[in-house]
ROFI-231540 format. One line per field, with one value per residue (C-alpha): residue in three letters; x, y, z. Coordinates in Angstrom, 3 decimals. Layout:
N
residu [ALA / ...]
X [X / ...]
Y [Y / ...]
Z [Z / ...]
% end
This chain:
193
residu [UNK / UNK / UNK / UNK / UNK / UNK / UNK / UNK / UNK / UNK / UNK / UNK / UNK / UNK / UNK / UNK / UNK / UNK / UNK / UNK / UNK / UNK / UNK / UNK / UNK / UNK / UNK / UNK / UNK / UNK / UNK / UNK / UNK / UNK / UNK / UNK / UNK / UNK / UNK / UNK / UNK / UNK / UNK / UNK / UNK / UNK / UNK / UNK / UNK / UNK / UNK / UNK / UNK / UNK / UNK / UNK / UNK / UNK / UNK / UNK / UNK / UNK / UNK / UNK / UNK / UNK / UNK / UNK / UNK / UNK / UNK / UNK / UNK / UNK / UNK / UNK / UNK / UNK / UNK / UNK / UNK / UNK / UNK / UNK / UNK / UNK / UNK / UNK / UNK / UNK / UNK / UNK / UNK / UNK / UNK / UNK / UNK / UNK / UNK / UNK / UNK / UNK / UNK / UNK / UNK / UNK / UNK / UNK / UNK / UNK / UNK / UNK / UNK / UNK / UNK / UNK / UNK / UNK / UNK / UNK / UNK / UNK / UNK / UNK / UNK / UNK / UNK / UNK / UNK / UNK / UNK / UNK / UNK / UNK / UNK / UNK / UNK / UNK / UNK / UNK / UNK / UNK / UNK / UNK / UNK / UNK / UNK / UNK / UNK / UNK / UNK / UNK / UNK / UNK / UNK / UNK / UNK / UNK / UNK / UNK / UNK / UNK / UNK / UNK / UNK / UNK / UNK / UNK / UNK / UNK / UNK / UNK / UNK / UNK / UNK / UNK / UNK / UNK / UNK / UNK / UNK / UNK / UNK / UNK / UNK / UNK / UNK / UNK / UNK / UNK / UNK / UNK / UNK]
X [51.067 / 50.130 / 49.569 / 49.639 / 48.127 / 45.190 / 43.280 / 40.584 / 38.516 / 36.204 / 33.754 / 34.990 / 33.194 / 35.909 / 38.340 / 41.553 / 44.463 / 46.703 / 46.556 / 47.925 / 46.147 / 46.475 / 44.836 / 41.110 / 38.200 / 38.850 / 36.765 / 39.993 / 42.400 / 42.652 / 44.835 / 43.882 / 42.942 / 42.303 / 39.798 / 37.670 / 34.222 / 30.581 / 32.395 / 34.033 / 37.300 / 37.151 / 39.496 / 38.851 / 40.060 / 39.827 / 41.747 / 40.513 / 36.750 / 36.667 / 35.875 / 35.254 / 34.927 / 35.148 / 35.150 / 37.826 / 35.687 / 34.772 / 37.724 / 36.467 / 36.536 / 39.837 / 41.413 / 44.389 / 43.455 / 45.411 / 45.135 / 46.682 / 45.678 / 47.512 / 47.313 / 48.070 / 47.804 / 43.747 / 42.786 / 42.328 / 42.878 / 42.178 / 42.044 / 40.903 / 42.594 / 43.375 / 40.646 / 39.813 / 37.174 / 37.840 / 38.725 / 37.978 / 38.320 / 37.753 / 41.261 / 42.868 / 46.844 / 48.625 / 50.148 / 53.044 / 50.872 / 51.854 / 51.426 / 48.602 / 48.639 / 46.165 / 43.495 / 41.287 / 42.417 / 41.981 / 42.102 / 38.361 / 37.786 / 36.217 / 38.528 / 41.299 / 41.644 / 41.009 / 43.175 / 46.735 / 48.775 / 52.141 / 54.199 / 52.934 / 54.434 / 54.215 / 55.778 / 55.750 / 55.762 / 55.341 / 51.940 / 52.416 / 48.732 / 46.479 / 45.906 / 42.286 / 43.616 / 46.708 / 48.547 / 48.693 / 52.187 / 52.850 / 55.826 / 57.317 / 57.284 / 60.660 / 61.485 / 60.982 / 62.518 / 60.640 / 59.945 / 59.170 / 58.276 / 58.646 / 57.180 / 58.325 / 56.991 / 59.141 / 60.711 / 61.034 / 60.974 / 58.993 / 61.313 / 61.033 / 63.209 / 63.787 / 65.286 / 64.052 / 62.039 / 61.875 / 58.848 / 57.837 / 54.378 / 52.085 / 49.255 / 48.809 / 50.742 / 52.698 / 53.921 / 51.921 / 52.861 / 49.308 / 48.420 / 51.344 / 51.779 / 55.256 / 57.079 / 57.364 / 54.949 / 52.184 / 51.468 / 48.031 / 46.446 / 43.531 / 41.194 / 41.909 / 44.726]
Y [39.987 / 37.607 / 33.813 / 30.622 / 27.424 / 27.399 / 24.569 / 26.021 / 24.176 / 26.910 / 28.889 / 31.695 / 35.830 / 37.813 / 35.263 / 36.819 / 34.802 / 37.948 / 41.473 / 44.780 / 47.219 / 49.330 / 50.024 / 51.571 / 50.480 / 48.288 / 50.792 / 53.885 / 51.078 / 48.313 / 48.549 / 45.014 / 41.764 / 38.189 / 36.443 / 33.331 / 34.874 / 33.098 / 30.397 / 32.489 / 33.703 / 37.686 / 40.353 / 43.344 / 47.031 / 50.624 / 53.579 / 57.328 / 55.800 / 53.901 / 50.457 / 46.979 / 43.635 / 41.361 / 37.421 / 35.750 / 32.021 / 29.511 / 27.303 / 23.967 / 22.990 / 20.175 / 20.566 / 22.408 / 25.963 / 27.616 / 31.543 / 34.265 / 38.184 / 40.991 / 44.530 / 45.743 / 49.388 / 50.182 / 46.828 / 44.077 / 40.419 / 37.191 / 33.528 / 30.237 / 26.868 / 28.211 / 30.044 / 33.972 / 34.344 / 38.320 / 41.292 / 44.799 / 48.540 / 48.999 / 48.999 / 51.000 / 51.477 / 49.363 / 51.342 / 50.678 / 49.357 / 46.161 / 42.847 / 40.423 / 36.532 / 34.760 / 37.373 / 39.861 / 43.775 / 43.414 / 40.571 / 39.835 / 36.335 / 35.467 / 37.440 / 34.738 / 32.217 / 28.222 / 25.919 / 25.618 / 27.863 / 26.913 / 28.326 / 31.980 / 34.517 / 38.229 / 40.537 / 44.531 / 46.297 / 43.204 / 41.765 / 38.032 / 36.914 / 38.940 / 36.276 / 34.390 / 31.811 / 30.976 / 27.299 / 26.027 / 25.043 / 21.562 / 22.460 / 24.743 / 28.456 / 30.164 / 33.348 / 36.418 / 40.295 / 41.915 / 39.122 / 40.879 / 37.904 / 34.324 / 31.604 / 28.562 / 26.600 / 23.229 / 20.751 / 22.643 / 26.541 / 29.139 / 31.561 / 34.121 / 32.377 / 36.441 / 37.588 / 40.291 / 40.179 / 38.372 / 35.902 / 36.121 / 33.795 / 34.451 / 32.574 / 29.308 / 29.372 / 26.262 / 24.204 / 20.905 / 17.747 / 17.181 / 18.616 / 19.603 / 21.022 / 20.229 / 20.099 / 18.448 / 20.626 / 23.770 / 26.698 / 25.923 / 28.505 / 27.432 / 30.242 / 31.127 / 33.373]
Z [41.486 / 44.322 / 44.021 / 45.852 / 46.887 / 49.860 / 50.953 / 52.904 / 55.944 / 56.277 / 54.054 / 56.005 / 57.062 / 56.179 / 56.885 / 55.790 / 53.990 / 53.124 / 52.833 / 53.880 / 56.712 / 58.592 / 62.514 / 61.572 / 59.373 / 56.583 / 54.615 / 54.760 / 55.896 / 53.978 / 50.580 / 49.942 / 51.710 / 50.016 / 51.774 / 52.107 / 52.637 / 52.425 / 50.567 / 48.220 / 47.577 / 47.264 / 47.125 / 49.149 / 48.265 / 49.675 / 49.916 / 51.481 / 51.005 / 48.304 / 48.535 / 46.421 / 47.003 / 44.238 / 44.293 / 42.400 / 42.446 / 45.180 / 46.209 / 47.064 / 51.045 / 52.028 / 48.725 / 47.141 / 44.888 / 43.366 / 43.038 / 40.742 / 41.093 / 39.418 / 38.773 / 35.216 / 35.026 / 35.519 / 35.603 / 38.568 / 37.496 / 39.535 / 38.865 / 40.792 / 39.755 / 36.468 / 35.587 / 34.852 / 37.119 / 37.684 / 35.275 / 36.945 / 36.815 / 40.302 / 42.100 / 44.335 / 44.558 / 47.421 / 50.374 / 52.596 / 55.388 / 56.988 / 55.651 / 57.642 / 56.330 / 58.055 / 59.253 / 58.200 / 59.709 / 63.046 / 65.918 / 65.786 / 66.125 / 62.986 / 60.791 / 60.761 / 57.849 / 58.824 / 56.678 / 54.905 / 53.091 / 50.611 / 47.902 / 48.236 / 46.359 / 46.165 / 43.225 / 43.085 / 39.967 / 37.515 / 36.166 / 35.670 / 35.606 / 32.786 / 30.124 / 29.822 / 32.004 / 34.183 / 34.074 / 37.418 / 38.787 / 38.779 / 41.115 / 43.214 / 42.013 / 41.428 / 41.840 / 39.391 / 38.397 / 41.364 / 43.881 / 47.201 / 49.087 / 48.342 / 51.184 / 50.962 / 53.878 / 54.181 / 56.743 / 59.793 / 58.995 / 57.185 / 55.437 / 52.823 / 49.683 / 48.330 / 51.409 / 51.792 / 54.845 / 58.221 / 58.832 / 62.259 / 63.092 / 65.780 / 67.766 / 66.931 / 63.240 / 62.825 / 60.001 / 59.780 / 57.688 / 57.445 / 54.034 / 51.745 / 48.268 / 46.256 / 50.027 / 53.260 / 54.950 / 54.627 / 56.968 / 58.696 / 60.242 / 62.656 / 62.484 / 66.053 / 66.040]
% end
């Protein structure tokens, strides 16, 4: 299970906010990758082949939304600012590739996300989200049984509140006082790497 809070600048083409992948084409490569794309927000999936896109809703432009996606079994679930937007068959099963927040699979120039980033969390092997509709947080998330990584991005560091992984930011990633959800500050992530 995945969620968080984005507040997006950009309508985005393949503008990634998180995902795993490895080097190649998204198409063999990918496992998964949440994206802002044509003004939606859409999961992307593949494996040996196969691959889906599905949209999850269309976050509105200089505003907080929330998202929720999890993976019960055979089904893919995903939900926009509360509501069950997405309810598939068509998954694929998440590798051990390495974890991308802020761009699509490779360096291209339009693949990285434009806009803010808080309170992300990411838990393996539990599916917290597969109800008609998800509450959105009025605070900060805590942590659950199986929290793999927990962002909390506040006064003057970004740090993974499970511990169980080093955050190391790249290009222009910086935390920014600007826009916040529940803390003193947000990741933002310019689009430019």
């Amino acid at each position: 299970s995945i969620s968080g809070w984005i507040y997006p600048q950009a309508n985005g083409s393949y503008s990634g906010i998180l995902g795993t992948s490895s080097s190649g084409t998204y198409q063999y490569n990918m496992n998964y990758t949440l994206a802002m794309h044509n003004a939606n927000l859409d999961i992307f999936q593949s494996t040996s082949g196969s691959f889906y896109q599905n949209t999850i809703g269309a976050p509105k432009l200089y505003s907080w939304n929330h998202f929720a996606i999890s993976k019960d079994g055979s089904k893919l679930y995903g939900y926009l600012n509360g509501v069950k937007n997405l309810e598939t068959t068509n998954i694929t099963n998440v590798g051990a590739n390495a974890l991308n927040i802020g761009r699509f699979y490779s360096d291209y120039p339009g693949y990285y996300y434009t806009g803010y980033l808080s309170d992300l969390r990411l838990v393996d092997g539990a599916a917290l989200y597969t109800g008609s509709s998800v509450t959105e947080p009025t605070s900060l998330s805590t942590a659950v049984s199986y929290t793999d990584l927990f962002l909390h991005v506040e006064k003057s560091s970004i740090f993974d509140r499970s511990a169980n992984h080093d955050v190391e930011v790249f290009g222009n990633a910086q935390l920014s006082t600007a826009q916040k959800k529940f803390v003193t500050a947000s990741l933002l992530l310019d689009g430019t790497g």
